[in-house]
C-alpha positions as a Markdown table, in Angstrom:
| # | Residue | x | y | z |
|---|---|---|---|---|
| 1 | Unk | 111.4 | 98.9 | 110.7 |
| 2 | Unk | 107.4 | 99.7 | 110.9 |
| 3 | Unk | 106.8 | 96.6 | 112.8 |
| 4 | Unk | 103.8 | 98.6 | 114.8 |
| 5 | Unk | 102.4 | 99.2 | 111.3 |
| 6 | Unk | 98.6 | 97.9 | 111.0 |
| 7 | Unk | 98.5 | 96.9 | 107.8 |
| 8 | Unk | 100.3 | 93.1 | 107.5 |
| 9 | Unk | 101.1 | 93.5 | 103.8 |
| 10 | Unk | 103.3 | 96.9 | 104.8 |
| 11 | Unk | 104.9 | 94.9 | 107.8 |
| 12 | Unk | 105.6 | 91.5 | 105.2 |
| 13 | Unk | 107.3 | 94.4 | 103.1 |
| 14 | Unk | 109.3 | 95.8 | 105.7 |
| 15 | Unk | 110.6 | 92.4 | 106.4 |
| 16 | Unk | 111.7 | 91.8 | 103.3 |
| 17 | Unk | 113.7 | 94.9 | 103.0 |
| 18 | Unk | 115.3 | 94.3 | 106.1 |
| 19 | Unk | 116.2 | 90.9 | 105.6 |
| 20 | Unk | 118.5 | 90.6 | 103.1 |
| 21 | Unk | 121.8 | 88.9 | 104.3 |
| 22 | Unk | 125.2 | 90.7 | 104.9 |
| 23 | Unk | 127.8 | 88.9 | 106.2 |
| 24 | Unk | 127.7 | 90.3 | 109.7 |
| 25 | Unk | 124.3 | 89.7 | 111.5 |
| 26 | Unk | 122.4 | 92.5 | 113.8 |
| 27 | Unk | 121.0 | 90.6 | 116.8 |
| 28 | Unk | 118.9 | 93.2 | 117.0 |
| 29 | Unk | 117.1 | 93.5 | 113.8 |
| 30 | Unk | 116.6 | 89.4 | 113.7 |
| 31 | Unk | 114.8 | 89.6 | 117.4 |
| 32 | Unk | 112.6 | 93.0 | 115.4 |
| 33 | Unk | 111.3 | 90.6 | 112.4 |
| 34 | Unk | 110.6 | 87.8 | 115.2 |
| 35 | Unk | 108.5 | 90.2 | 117.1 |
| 36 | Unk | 107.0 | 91.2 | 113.7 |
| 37 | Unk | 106.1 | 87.7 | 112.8 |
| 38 | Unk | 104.7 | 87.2 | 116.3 |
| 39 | Unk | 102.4 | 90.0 | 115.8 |
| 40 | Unk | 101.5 | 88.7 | 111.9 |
| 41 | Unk | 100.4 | 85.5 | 113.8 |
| 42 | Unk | 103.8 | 83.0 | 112.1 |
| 43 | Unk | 104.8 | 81.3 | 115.4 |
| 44 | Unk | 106.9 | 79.2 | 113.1 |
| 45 | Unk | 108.7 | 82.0 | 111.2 |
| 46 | Unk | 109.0 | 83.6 | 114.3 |
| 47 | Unk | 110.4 | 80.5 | 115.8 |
| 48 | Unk | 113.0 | 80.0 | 112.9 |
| 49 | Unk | 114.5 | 83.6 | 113.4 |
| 50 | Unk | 114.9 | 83.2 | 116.8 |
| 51 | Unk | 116.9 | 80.3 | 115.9 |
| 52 | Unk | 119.2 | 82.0 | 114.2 |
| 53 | Unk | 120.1 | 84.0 | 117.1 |
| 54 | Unk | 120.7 | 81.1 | 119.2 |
| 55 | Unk | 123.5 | 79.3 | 116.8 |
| 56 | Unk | 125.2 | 82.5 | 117.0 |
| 57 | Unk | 128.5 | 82.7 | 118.1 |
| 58 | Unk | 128.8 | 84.4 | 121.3 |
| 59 | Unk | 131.6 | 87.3 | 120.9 |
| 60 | Unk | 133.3 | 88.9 | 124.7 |
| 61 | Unk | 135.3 | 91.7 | 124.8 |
| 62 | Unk | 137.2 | 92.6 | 128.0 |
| 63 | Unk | 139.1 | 95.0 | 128.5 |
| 64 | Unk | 142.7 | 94.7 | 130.1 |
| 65 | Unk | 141.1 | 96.2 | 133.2 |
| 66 | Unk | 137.9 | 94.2 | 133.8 |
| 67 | Unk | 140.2 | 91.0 | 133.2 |
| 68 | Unk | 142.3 | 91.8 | 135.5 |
| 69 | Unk | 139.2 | 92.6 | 138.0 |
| 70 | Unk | 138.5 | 88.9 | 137.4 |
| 71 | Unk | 142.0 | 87.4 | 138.2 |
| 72 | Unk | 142.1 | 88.6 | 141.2 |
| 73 | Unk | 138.9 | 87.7 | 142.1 |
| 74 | Unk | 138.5 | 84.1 | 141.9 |
């Protein structure tokens, strides 16, 4: 993603290329086209995207070891 680009139209088109749905959802690339709307001057766009993060389910992994870390530690 060009978000550094100067011209606003080329960053606008970069966001659009980049946000086109899949079914899985890169943290990531949502918190990129926030930054890129910050810098475009759309608090609110911005705003929205970051919303999007923040309904996202959080996922933990552990691994046998590091659970195990944690039972005996508490």
């Amino acid at each position: 993603m060009a978000v550094a680009a100067q011209d606003p139209s080329q960053q606008q088109q970069q966001q659009g290329a980049n946000g086109g749905g899949g079914g899985r959802e890169n943290v990531g690339a949502i918190l990129g086209i926030a930054t890129a709307y910050q810098l475009l001057k759309q608090t609110p766009r911005a705003r929205n995207q970051l919303k999007r993060v923040g309904i996202m389910p959080l996922l933990i992994k552990f691994v046998t070891a590091d659970v195990t870390l944690l039972s005996c530690c508490c």
